[in-house]
N, C-alpha and C positions, 0 to 999 in steps of 0.2 A: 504494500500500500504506500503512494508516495509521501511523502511526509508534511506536516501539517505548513500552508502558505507561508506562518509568519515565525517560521523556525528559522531565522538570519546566518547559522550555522549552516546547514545542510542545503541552504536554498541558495550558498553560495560556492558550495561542492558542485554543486548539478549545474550551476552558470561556466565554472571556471573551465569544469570540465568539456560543457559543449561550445565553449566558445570565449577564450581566454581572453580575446581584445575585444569584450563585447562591450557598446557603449550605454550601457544599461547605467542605471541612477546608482551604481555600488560605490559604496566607498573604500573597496579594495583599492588595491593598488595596480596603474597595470602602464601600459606604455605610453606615452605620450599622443597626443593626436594628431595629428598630420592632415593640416589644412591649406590644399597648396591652392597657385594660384587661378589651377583650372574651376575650383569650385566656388571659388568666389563669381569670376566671371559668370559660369554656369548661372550662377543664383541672381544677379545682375542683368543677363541675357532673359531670364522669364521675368522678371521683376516686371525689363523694359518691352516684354515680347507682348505680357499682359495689358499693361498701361498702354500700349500701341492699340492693340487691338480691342480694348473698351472705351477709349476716346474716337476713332473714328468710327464707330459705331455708332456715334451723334451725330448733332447736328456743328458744323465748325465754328457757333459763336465764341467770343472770349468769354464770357462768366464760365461757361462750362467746361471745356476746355480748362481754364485754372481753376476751378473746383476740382476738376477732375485730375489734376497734374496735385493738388494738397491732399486729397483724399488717397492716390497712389505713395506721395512719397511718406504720409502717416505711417503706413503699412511697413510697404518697403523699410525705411530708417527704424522701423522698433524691430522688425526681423531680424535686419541685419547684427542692431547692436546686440539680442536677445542670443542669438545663433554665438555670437562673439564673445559674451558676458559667461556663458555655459564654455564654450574651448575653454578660456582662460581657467575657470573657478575646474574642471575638471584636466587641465594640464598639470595645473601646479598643487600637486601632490601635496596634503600635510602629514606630518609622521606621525600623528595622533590620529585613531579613528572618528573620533566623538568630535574634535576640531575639526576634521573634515566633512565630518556630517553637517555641522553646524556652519560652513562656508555654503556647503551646498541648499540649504535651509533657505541661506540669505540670498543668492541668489534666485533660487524660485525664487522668492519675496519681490528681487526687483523685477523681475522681467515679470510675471503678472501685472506688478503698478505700473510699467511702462504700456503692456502692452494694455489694460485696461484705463489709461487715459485716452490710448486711442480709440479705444473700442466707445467709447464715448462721445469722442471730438467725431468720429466719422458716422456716429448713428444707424438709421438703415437696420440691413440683417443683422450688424457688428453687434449691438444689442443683443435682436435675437439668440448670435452663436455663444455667446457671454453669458447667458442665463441659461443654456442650456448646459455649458462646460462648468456652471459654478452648483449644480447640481449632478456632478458627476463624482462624485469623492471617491468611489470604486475603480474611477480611473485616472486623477489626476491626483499630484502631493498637494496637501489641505493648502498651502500658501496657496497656490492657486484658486480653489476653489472659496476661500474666503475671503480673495479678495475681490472675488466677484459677486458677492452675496448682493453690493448695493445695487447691481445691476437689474437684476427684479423689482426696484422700485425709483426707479432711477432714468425716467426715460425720457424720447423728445417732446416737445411740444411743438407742432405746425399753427401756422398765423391763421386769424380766422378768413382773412383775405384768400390767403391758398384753398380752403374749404369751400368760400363764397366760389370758387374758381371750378373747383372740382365740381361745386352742386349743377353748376352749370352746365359745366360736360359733360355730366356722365348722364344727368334728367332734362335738359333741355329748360329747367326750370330755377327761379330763384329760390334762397332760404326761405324769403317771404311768404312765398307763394305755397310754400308746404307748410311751414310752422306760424302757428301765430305769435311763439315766442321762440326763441331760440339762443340759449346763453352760450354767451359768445367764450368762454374761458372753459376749458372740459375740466368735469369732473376726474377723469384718469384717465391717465396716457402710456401705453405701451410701446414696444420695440417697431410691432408693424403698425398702428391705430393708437385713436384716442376716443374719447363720449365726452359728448356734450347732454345735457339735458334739454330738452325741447316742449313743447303745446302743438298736439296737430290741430290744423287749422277747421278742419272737417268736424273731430269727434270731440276736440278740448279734452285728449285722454292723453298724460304726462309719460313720457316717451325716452327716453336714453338710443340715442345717437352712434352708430360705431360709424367713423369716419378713417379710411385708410392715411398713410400719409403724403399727402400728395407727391414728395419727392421721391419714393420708393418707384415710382413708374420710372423714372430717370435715372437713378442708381442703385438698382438691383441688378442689372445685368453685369455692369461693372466690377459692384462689390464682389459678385457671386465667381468672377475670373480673378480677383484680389486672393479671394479665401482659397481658390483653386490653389491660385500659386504656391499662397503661402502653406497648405499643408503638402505641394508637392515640392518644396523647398524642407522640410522638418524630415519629410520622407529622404530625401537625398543625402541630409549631413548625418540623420541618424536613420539608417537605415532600417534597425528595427522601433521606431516608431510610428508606423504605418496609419495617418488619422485618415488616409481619404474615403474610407468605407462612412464614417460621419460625415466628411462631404457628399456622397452620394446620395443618404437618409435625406439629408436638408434641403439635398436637389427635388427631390421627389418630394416631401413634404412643402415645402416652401408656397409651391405653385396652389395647391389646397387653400393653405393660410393666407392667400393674400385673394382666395375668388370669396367673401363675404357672400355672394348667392348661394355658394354651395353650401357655406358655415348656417345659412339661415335654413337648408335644408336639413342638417345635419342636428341643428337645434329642436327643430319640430320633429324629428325621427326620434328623438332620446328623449323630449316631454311625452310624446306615446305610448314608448317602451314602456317609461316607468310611470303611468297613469294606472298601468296592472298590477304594479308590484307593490304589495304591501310592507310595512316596516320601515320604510325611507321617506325619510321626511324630506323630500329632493322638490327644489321647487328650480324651473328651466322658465327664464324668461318666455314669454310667447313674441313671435316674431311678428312684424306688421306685413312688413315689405322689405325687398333687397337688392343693392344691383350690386354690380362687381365687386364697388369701392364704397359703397354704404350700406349700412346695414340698422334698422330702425326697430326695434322692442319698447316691449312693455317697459317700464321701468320698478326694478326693485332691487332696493339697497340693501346692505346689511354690514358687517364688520369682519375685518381680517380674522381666520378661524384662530390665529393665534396672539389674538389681542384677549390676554387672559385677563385684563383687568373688565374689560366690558363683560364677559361671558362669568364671573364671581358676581360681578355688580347685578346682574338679570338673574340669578341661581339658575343658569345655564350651567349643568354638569359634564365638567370635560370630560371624563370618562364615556357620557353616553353621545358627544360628540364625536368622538375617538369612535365606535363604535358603530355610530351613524356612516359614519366615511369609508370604513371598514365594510360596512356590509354595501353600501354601493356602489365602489368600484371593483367590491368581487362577483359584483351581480354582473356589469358592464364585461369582465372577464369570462365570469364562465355562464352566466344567462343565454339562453337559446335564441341566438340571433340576434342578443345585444348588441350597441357601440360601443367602442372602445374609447372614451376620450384619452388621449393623448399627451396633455399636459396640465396635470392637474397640481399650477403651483402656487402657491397662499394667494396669490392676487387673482386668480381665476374661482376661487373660491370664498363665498361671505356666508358667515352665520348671523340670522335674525331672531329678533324674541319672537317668538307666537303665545298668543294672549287664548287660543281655541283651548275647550279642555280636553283635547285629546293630549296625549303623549306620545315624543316626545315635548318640550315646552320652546321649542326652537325648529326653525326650519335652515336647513343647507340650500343656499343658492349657487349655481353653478354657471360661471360666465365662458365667451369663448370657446366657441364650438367647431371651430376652424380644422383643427387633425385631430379626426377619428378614424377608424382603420375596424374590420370585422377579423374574428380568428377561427380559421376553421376549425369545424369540432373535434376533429382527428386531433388537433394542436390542441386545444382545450382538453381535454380527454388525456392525454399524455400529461400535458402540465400539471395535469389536479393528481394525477398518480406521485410527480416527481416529489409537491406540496407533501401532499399526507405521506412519504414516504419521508421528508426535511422533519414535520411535524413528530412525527416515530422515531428520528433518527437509526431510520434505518439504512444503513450504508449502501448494503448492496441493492437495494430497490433503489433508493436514490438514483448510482451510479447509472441503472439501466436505463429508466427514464430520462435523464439526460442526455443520452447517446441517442432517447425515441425521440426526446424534444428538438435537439440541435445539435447530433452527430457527434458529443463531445467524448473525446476518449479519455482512457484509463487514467493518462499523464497531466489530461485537461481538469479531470473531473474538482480538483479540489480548491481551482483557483474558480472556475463558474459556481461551483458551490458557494464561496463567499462572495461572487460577484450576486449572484441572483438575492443572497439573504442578507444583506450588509454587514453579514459573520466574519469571526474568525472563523476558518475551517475546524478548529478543535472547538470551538462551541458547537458547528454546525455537527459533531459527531456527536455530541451528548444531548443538546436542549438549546434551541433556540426562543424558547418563550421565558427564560431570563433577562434582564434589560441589558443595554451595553453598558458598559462603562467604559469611563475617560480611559482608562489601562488597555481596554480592548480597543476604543479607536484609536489612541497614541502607538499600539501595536502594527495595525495594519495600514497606516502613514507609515511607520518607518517599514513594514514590509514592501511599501512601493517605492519607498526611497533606495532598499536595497535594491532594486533591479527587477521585481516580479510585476514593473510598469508595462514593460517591452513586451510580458507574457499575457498579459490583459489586454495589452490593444490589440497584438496577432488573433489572440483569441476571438475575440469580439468584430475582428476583422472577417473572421469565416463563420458566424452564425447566422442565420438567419436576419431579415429586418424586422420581421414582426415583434422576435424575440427583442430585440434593439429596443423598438419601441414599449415592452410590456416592462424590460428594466426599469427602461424611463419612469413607467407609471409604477412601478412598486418602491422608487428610490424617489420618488416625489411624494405618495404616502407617506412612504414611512417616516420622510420626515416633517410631513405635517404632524403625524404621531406623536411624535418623539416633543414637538415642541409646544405641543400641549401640557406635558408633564402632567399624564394621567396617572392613578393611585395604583391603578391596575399593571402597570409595564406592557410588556407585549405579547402576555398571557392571554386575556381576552381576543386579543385582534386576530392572534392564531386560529384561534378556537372555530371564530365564527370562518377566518380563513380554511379552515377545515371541512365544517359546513359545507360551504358552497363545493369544494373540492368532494367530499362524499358524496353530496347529491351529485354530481355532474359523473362521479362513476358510477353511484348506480343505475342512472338512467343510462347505460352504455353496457351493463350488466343487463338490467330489463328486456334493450333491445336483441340481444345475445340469446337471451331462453325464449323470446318471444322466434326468433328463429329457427328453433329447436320442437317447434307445435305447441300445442296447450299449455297453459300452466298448469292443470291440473292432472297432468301425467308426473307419477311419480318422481320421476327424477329432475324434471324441472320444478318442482315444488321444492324439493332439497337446495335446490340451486335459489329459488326464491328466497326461501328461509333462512338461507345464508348469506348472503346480497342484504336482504334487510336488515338480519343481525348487525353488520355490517356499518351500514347504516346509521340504523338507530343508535349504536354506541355513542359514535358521535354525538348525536342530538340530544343523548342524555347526559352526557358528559358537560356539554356547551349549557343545557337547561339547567344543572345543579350549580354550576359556576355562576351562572347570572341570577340563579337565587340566592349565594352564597353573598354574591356583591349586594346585593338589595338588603337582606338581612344585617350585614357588619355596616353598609351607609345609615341604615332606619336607627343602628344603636349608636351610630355616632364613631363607629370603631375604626381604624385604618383597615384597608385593603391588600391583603397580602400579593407580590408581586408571581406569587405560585399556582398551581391547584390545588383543591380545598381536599 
């Protein structure tokens, strides 16, 4: 069995051995780098080969043109120094380990704040790819990823003049002419869009606005040969860090997120879905109207899910929002013909007080309906096997469903193992419904500092995209989870993660004896009885646990982070 991810000893036997001058994040010691001057050129050559070829792509006026010559040399110049900042800090060797580690620390530190000024000064997708890589800590060292945190809330804002410009364009029609009011300052502003609130003029019904940004028609095609370069630049000086499989996700997602008529289909496809399903207090704006670049809803507000001083102030119980979320993005995963939303990150997500006396006493509003994606059942069905087999800590089921899920072998298995569970892999063998702690993530940051970074991207480089995208959504829950700072840990979340995964195997059981004739022929009765046994374990398991939490809340008692 290979040895657990974050074994820094053994995980640097198996590097040195497969490949002594590997330019992996180690802080061994190894030969110098050798950065001649063919490869500058080389990286120089596409820089200017790109910038060439997204400015005459325009039109030849001067604003764009040198917008377009600042927005490439942003790029270009943090590449360059970034690429140079790394030679240096991995040339010059220090004779102390922990010194060296701690060189290498600070530089990730600069070259993130470099390159996320730019990624700010240039706007656009640069946003986008920034809030998606500052939610990726299973693949980048945390200096990265926290320095992008402000990225998620941090975004452009377009003049209301460019809007007044767009509405023209794209409807033939003024603001006037649609809204009887229309505030001209939006309420929130993202990477690709912003809302404004508005009055239709027809129904006087108060309305929230998604408005694209206008300059994204201008330089998206640009940026998107910029980002080309530059991870076929990362690819070149370090050979084993291969990100362009994340370029090709964002290529194919992108085009999605930026057509708002399909996002307003995609809105009213998942207010449908879940009008069936009971226990989700999911409330999905209703959509008016949509064209490419605009997109016009109901309006309904509520508050970031992790703004824990409003949700104590309303005795909104984080626990049962933790729970709420928990059960419907695993409906979205393994529900029969659900959507899949795609980016479920605190800003696309508000919780409200509900004053109804139903329970729960809150509702979940879910904005942003732009990239959802369907999983076929065959994939669903295997995933929920791989789950209840992480949730058992059973190795060798594990192992096999991973290889049904996304081909992954023997030597893979225990670096996807912690990619898919935000585990160490030695938690992942005993119980992952213990919480992490700081020692577990300070573990697996310096596991990718040691070099098992290079082994995460290749990997992720040959799985699946859908899989790609399901990470996305389980590494955006889970840290909506986490920063809740519920009583419970991630005992309950399993549980009911469990759930959904049971049920979705036995109906795949069900379908299995239903092929086999009757049910009431002997042997497929055994086969029922056992399927449901099955089953129901689960369900009483998960039922005695959230009587368990109900009983020790009513007495005022804390919530043990285990089962009862």
């Amino acid at each position: 069995m290979p040895a657990p991810w974050t074994c820094r000893t053994c995980l640097r036997k198996r590097l040195l051995a497969r490949n002594p001058h590997s330019l992996g994040y180690s802080t061994k010691s190894r030969p110098p780098l050798k950065w001649s001057r063919r490869k500058w050129i080389v990286l120089l050559a596409a820089a200017g080969g790109s910038f060439g070829a997204g400015t005459l792509a325009f039109s030849d006026d001067a604003r764009h043109w040198t917008t377009a010559t600042k927005r490439t040399g942003r790029v270009v110049s943090v590449l360059l120094v970034n690429i140079n900042d790394y030679r240096v800090t991995l040339k010059n060797r220090a004779d102390e380990e922990e010194k060296q580690a701690s060189l290498l620390k600070a530089c990730h530190k600069r070259c993130a704040e470099r390159t996320l000024e730019a990624l700010e000064q240039n706007g656009s997708i640069f946003i986008k790819l920034g809030q998606h890589l500052s939610s990726m800590e299973y693949l980048l060292p945390s200096e990265w990823t926290r320095t992008f945190v402000p990225l998620q809330d941090k975004c452009p804002v377009s003049s209301i003049e460019s809007i007044e410009d767009m509405f023209v364009k794209d409807t033939g029609m003024q603001i006037t002419e649609l809204f009887a009011d229309f505030e001209r300052e939006p309420v929130g502003a993202a990477s690709l869009a912003q809302v404004h609130l508005a009055t239709m003029k027809d129904t006087g019904q108060r309305v929230a606005v998604k408005v694209q940004h206008p300059a994204l028609e201008e330089w998206v095609p640009l940026d998107m040969r910029l980002t080309k370069m530059t991870f076929a630049a990362v690819k070149y000086f370090f050979p084993d860090y291969d990100l362009e499989w994340l370029l090709d996700e964002m290529g194919s997602s992108l085009p999605q997120e930026l057509d708002f008529a399909q996002e307003g289909k995609n809105a009213i496809r998942a207010r449908n879905y879940f009008k069936g399903i009971q226990d989700t207090p999911l409330v999905i704006p209703d959509v008016l109207w949509a064209k490419k670049r605009i997109l016009v809803m109901e309006y309904i507000s509520g508050h970031r899910p992790d703004d824990l001083e409003y949700l104590d102030t309303n005795n909104i119980d984080r626990d049962e929002v933790s729970a709420a979320l928990s059960r419907i993005f695993n409906e979205m995963i393994f529900g029969d013909n659900a959507p899949l939303h795609c980016d479920p990150h605190g800003g696309n997500i508000a919780i409200r007080k509900n004053t109804s006396s139903r329970k729960p006493n809150f509702d979940v509003i879910l904005y942003d309906h732009g990239l959802y994606r369907d999983i076929p059942m065959e994939l669903k069905r295997s995933y929920a096997k791989l789950w209840l087999a992480v949730i058992d800590a059973d190795e060798t089921r594990m192992r096999k469903y991973a290889y049904d899920v996304a081909g992954i072998t023997e030597e893979q298995f225990p670096l996807f193992a912690s990619a898919i569970t935000g585990r160490d892999y030695r938690v992942v063998t005993k119980s992952v419904k213990t919480p992490r702690s700081d020692q577990e993530r300070e573990d697996i940051s310096d596991a990718l500092g040691e070099g098992m970074l290079q082994q995460l991207v290749q990997l992720l480089g040959k799985v699946p995209r859908i899989i790609l995208l399901i990470l996305k959504t389980n590494d955006l829950t889970r840290s909506l989870d986490e920063n809740l700072h519920t009583r419970h840990g991630p005992a309950r979340t399993f549980l009911i993660l469990a759930r959904y995964c049971s049920r979705t195997v036995f109906g795949e059981q069900m379908e299995e004896i239903r092929r086999h004739g009757s049910l009431f022929l002997p042997r497929n009765l055994l086969r029922l009885l056992s399927a449901w046994a099955s089953y129901m374990r689960v369900e009483w398991k998960l039922s005695l646990y959230e009587y368990y939490v109900s009983v020790r809340r009513r007495l005022g008692a804390p919530v043990s982070v285990g089962l009862p």
